[in-house]
C-alpha positions in Angstrom: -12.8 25.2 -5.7 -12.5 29.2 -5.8 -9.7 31.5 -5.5 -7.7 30.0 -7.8 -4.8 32.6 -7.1 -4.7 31.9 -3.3 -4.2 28.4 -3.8 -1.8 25.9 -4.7 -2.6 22.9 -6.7 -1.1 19.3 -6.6 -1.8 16.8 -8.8 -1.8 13.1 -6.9 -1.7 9.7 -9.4 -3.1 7.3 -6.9 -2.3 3.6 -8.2 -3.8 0.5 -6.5 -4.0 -3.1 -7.5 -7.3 -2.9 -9.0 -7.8 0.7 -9.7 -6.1 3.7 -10.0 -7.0 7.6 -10.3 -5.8 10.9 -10.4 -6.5 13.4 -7.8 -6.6 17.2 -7.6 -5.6 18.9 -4.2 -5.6 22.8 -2.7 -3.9 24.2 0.0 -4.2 27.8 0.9 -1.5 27.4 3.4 -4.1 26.3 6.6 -7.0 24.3 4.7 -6.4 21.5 2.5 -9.4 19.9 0.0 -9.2 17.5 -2.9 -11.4 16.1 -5.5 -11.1 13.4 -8.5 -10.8 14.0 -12.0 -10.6 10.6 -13.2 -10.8 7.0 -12.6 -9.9 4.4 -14.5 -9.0 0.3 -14.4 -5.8 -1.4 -13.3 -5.9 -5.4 -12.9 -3.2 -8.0 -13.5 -2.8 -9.0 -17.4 -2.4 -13.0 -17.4 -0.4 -14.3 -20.9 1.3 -17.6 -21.5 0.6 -18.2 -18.0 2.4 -15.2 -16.5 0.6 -11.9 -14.5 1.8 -8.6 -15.7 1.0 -5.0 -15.2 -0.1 -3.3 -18.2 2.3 0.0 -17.5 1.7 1.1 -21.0 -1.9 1.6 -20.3 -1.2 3.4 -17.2 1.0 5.8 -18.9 -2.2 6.5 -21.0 -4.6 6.9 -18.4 -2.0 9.5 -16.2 -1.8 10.8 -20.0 -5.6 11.3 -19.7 -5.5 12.8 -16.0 -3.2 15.7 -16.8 -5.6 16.7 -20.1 -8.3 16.6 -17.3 -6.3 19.3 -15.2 -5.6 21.0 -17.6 -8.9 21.5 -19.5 -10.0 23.1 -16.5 -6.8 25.6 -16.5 -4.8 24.7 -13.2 -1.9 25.5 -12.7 0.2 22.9 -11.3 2.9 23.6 -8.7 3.9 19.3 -9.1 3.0 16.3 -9.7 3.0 13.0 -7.4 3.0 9.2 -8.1 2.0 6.5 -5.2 1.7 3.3 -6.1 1.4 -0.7 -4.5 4.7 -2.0 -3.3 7.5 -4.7 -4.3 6.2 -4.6 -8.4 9.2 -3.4 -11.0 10.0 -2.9 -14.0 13.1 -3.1 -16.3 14.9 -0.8 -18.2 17.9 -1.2 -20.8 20.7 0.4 -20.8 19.5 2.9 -24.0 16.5 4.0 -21.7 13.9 1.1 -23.4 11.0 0.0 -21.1 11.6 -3.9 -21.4 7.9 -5.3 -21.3 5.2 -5.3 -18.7 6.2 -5.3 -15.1 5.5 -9.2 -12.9 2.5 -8.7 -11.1 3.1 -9.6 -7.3 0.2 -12.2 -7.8 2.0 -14.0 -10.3 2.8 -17.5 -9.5 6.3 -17.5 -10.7 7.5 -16.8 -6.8 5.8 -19.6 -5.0 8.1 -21.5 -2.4 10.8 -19.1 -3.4 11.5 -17.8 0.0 12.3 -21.4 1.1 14.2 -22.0 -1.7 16.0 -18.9 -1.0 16.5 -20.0 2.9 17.8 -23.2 1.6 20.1 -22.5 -0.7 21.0 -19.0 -0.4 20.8 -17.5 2.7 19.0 -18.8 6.3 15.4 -16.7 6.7 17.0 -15.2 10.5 19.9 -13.8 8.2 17.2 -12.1 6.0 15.2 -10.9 8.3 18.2 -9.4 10.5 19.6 -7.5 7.6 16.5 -6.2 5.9 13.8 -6.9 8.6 11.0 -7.4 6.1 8.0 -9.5 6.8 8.7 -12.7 4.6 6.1 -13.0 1.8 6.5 -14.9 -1.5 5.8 -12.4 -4.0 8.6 -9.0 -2.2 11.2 -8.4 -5.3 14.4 -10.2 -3.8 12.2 -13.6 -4.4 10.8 -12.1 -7.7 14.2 -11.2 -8.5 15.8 -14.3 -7.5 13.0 -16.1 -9.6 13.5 -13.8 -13.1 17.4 -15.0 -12.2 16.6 -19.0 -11.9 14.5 -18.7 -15.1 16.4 -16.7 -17.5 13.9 -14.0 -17.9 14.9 -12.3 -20.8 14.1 -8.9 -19.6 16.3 -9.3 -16.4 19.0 -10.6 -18.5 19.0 -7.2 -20.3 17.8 -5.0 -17.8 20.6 -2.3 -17.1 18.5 -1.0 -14.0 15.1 -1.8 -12.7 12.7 0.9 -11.3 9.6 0.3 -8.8 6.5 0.9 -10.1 6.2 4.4 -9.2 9.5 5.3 -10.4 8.7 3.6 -13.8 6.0 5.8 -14.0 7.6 9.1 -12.9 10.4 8.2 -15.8 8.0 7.8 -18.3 6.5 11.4 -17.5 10.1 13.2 -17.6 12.4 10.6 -18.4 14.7 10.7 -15.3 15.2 7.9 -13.3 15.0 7.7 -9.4 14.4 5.1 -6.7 12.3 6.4 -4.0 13.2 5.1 -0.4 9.8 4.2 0.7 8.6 2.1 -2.5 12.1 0.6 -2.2 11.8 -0.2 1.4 9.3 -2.2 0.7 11.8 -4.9 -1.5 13.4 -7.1 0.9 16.7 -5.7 -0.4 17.5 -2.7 1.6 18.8 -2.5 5.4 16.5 -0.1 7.7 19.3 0.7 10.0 21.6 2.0 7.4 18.8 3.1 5.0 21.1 1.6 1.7 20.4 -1.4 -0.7 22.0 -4.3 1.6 24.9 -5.4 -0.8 25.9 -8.6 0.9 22.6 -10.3 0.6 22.4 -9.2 -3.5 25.9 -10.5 -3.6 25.2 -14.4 -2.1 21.7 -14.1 -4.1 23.9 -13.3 -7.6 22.3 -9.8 -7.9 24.3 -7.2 -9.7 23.5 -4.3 -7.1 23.9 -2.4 -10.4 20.5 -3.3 -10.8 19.6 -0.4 -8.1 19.2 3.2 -8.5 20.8 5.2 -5.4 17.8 5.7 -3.1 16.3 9.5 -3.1 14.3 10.9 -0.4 10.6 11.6 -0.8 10.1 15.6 -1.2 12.7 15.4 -4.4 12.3 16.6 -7.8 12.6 13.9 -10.3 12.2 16.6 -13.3 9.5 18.2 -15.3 7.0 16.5 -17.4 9.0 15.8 -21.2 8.2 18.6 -23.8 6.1 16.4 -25.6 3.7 14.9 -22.4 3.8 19.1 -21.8 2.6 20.0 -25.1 0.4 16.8 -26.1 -2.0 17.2 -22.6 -1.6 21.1 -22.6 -1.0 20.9 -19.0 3.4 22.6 -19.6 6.2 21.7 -17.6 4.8 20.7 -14.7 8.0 19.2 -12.0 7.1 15.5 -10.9 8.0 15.1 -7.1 8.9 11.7 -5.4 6.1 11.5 -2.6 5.7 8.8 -0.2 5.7 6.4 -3.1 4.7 3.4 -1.3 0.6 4.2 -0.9 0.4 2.8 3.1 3.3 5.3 3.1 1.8 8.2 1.8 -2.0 7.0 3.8 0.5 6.9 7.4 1.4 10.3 6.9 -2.1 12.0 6.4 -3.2 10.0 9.5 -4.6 13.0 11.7 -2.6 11.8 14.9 -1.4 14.5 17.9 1.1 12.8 18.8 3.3 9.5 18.6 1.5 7.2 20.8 -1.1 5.7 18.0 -1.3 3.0 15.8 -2.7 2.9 12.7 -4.6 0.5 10.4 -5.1 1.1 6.6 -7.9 -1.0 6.0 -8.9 -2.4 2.4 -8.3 -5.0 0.4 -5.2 -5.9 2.8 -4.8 -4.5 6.2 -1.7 -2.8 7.3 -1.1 -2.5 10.8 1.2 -0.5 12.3 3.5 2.3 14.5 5.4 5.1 13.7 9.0 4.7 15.1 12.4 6.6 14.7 14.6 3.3 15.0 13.7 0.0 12.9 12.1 -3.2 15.4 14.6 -5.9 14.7 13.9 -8.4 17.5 13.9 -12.0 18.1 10.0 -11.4 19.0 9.8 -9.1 15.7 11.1 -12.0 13.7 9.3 -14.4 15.1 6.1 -12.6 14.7 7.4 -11.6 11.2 6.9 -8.1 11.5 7.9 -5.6 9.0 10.1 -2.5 8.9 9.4 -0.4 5.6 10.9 3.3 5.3 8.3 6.3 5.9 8.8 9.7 5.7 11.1 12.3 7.3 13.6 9.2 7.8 10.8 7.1 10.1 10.2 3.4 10.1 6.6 1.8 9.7 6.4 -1.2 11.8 3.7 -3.6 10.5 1.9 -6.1 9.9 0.3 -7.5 6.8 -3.0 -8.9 7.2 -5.2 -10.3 4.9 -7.8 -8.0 4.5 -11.6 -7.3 2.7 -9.8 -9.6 0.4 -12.1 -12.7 2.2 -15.4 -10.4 1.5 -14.3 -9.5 -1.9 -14.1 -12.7 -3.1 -17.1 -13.9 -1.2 -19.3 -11.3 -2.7 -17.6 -12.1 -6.0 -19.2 -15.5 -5.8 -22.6 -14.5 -4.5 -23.0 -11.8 -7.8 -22.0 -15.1 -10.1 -25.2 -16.8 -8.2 -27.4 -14.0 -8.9 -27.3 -12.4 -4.9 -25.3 -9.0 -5.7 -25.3 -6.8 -2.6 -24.1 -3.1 -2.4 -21.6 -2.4 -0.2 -23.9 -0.9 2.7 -26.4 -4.0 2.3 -23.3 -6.0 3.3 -22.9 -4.0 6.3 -26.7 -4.4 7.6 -26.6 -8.2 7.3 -23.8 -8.6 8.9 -25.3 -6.0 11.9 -28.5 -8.0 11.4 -26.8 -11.4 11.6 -26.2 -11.6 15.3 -22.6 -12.7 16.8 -20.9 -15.2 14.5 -20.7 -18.7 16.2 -17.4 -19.4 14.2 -13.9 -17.5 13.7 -11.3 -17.7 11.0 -7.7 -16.4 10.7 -8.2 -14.4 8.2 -3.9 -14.6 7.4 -4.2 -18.9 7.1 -2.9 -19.9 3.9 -5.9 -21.5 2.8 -7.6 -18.7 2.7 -4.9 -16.8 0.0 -6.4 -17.5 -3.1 -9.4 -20.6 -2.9 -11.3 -21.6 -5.7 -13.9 -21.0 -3.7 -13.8 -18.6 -0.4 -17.1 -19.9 1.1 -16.0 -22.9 0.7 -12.4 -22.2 2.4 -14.4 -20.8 5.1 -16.6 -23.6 6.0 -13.9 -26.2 5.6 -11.9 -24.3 8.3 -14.7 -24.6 10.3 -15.4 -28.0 10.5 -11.8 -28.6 10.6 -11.6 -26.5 13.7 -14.9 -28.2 15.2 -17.1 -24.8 15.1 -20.5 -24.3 13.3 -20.0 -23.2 9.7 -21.8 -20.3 8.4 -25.1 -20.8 7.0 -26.3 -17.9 4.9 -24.5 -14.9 3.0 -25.4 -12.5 6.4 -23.5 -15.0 8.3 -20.5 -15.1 6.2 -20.5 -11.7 6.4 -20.5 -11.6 10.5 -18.1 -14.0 10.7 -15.3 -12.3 8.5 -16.0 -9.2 10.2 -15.3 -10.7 13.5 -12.4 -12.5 12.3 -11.0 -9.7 11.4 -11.1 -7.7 14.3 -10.2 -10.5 16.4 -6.6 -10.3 14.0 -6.3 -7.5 14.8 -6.9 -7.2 18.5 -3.6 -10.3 18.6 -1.7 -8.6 16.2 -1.6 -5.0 18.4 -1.5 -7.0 20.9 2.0 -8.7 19.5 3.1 -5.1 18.2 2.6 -3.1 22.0 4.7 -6.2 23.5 7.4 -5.3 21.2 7.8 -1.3 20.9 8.8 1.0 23.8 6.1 3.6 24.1 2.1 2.7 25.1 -0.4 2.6 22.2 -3.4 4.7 23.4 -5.5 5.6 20.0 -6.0 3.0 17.1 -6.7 5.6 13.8 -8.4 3.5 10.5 -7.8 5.1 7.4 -8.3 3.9 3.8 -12.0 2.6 2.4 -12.5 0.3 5.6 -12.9 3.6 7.7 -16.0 4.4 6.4 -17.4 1.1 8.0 -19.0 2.1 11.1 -19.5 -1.7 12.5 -16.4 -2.8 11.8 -15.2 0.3 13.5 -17.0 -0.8 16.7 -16.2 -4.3 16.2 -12.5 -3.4 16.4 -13.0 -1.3 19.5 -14.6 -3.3 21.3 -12.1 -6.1 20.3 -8.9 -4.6 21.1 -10.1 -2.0 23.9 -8.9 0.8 21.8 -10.6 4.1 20.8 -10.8 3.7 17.1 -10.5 6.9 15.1 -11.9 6.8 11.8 -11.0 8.6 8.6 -9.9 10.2 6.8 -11.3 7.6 3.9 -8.7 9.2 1.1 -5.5 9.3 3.2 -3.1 7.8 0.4 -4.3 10.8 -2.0 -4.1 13.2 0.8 -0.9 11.9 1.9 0.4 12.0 -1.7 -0.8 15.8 -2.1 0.6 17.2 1.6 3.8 15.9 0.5 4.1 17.8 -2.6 2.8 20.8 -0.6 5.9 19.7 1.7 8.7 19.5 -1.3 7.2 23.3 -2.1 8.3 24.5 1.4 4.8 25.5 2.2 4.2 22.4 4.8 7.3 22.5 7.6 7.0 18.0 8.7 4.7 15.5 9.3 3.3 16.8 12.2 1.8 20.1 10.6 0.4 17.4 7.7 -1.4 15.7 10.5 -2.2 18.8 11.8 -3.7 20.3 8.8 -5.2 16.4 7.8 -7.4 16.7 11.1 -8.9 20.2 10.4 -10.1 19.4 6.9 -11.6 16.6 6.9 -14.2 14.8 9.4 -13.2 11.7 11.8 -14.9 10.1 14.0 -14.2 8.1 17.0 -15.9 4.4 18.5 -14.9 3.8 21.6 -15.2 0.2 23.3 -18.4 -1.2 24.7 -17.5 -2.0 28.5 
């Protein structure tokens, strides 16, 4: 990067569920570029038979990333924090961090939901006042959970903060809770963008619990004297971006105009619209769709979908047998391995969390009277093809249910950068596929800063500015 003068600088803390880094962006008011100072490990902690997050060792490795920045004398305009979704932490009432945040994989939250249907509140009343996709592990059923047991940091906790909240008070010591990370709860109402009090109240849920919500774009406060002077990097503001990462990775999609969808493609697979109203249907609820808060007061309505999560663990398997394949070996077996002779769902429950994901796979196979695969290359083929087969029904379920035409499918995230799945898609759901930018959640993260600063006007210049910096490009369907 040169012209250090002519440029503003945004430091991005990208967190994921396995990894996390910190990202440096530039904007010179018409290009944007970024590049990554560090890297480092983020995976579930189990103990005593619980999964938590280790959000001590986070603070030390975004500790790490602004003593990167600043040993290469940048100066800041903010600081941004994106993170996974439903995961919290708690907080006394004298400002103490109360333990390790639940992981979302923990199995404290199984059956919870029905539980909570039976006994609390039916699932249609749920869904109509929060219009959230049901899944075990969102942070009313974590919540309600911590409750039934008696956790001992929910019986103390004065306030709980979402993970990138937790982390933005332990850089300046303010407290916030950012609407799009919050959205993502099961506890707040899209149609009046507030904490739904009712359903707290019949669940036993102090709504004390809850910070008010605070728009993306807004200061939180500067870094604490002592982060300032420690990593030599001053008193940097912290900004709330889009704090929920498909949040931030939606708004750096390089789209023209409304009529896309989008699908962030990695471990999970979100996809999705942009709309200016929440989707709360019978159809909506029936499909469980989700409504989660986006930026500029939108609504992202999606779908989750089980993901590389099916390849991951698969190739997991084949490195403890000795076969380890690189990421672009997996993608010429599966071009090599001709059209799969089987399909799965990649979203049936068996396939969640299986001792054994070849194994899952096959068994659904002969249960479902189809060939199962026979080598690692056709393994490969057929999760590819499963997957875009999802996700030619699930766009197909999502254009019956929104009231403009979807004409342009963009893929962003690490699955954009897979060229046959790209083409696989297309050709399954009759879409041009438009893929990259790879980074999105970073970008997303950065623009938004450069948004708080006043030096971005809305979404639609981000987008704008996303397409002319980086490279896409587009599959369209074999006829």
């Amino acid at each position: 990067m040169t012209d250090i003068m002519k440029k503003s600088y945004f430091l991005a803390f990208d967190l994921g569920a396995t990894s996390g880094r910190s990202v440096l962006g530039a904007f010179d008011g018409v290009n944007f570029e970024m590049r990554e100072l560090t890297r480092f490990a983020n995976a579930p902690v189990p103990l005593h038979g619980r999964f938590y997050w280790n959000v001590f060792g986070l603070y030390e490795s975004l500790r790490e990333g602004l003593r990167a920045c600043a040993r290469q004398g940048i100066a800041l305009t903010s600081i941004g924090i994106d993170t996974w979704g439903v995961d919290f932490g708690y907080v006394g009432a004298d400002g103490t961090i109360l333990g390790m945040p639940r992981a979302y994989r923990d199995p404290y939250t199984d059956g919870a939901p029905e539980e909570f249907f039976r006994h609390v509140m039916p699932r249609e009343d749920v869904y109509r006042l929060t219009g959230i996709q049901i899944m075990n592990f969102n942070s009313l059923y974590q919540l309600y959970r911590a409750k039934a047991q008696d956790f001992a940091p929910m019986r103390a906790a004065d306030k709980i903060l979402f993970m990138p909240d937790l982390l933005a008070y332990m850089l300046t010591g303010n407290q916030v809770c950012e609407y799009t990370e919050a959205s993502t709860s099961q506890m707040l109402n899209p149609a009046t963008r507030r904490f739904e009090t009712s359903l707290l109240d019949a669940a036993g849920l102090p709504a004390t619990l809850l910070h008010p919500l605070t728009d993306p774009g807004t200061v939180v406060g500067t870094l604490t004297d002592a982060l300032a002077g420690d990593t030599g990097i001053g008193k940097v503001p912290v900004v709330t971006v889009a704090g929920h990462d498909t949040a931030s990775a939606v708004l750096a999609v390089p789209a023209a105009d409304p009529h896309f969808a989008y699908l962030s493609s990695g471990t999970w697979s979100l996809m999705g619209v942009e709309t200016e109203r929440p989707v709360l249907t019978d159809d909506s609820f029936k499909n469980n769709f989700t409504n989660e808060g986006g930026v500029e007061g939108t609504t992202r309505f999606l779908k989750n979908i089980t993901g590389m999560w099916l390849l991951e663990q698969c190739r997991r398997e084949w490195t403890k047998a000795g076969r380890e394949y690189s990421y672009p070996d997996i993608v010429k077996m599966a071009g090599q391995a001709g059209t799969s002779r089987s399909l799965v769902n990649p979203d049936d429950p068996r396939l969640a969390n299986p001792p054994s994901m070849t194994e899952a796979i096959a068994a659904i196979c002969d249960a479902t009277d189809q060939p199962a695969p026979q080598s690692d290359a056709e393994y490969v083929r057929c999760i590819f093809e499963s997957l875009a087969n999802r996700y030619r029904d699930v766009l197909a379920q999502l254009s019956g249910m929104i009231p403009f035409p979807i004409e342009k499918l963009h893929v962003i995230g690490g699955g954009s950068q897979n060229a046959l799945m790209n083409r696989f898609t297309a050709s399954a759901t009759g879409l041009p596929v438009v893929a990259g930018p790879s980074e999105a959640t970073a970008i997303g993260n950065c623009l938004m800063q450069a948004k708080a600063a006043g030096l971005v006007k809305d979404r639609w210049e981000i987008r704008q500015i996303v397409a002319k910096s980086f490279p896409m490009e587009t599959f369209m369907p074999e006829k």
